[in-house]
C-alpha positions as CSV (number, residue, x, y, z in Angstrom):
1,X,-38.7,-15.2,63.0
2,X,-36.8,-17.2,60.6
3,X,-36.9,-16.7,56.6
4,X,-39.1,-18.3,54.5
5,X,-36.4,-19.0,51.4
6,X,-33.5,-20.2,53.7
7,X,-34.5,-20.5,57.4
8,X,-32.1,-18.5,58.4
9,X,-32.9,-16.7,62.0
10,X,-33.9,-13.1,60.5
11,X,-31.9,-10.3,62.1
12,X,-32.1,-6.9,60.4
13,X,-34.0,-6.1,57.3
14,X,-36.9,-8.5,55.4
15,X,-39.6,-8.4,53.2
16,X,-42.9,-9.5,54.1
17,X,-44.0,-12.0,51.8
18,X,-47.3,-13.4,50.9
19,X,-46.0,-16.7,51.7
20,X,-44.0,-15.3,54.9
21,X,-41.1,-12.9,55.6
22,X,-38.1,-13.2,53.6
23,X,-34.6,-11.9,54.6
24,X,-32.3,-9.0,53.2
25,X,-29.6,-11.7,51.9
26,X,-31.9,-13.9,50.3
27,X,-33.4,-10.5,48.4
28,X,-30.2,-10.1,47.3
29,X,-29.9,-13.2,45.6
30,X,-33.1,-12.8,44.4
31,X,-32.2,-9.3,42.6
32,X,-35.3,-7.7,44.0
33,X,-33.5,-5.6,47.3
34,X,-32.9,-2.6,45.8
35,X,-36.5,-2.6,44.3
36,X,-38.2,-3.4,47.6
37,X,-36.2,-1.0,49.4
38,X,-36.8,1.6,47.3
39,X,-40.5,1.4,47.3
40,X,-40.3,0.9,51.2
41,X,-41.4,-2.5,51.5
42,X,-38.3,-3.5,52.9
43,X,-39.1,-3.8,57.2
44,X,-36.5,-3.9,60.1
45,X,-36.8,-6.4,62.8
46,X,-35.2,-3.4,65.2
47,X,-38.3,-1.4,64.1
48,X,-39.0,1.6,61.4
């Protein structure tokens, strides 16, 4: 599954977006991580 922002391979950790999945890095960038992760929207491609 690649990232929707960067396509980037995804790996670990992404958001799904309503435009497709986004990766942890990208997140980052993006300031919105934390904020995701808190409210557990943040998945794991090894599974939850």
């Amino acid at each position: 599954m690649k990232c929707q922002i960067c396509d980037k391979e995804i790996t670990n950790e992404y958001f799904i977006g309503v435009n497709g999945n986004i990766c942890a890095d990208c997140l980052k960038e993006l300031m919105s991580y934390h904020v995701l992760k808190q409210l557990g929207l943040i998945k794991n491609i090894k599974g939850d």
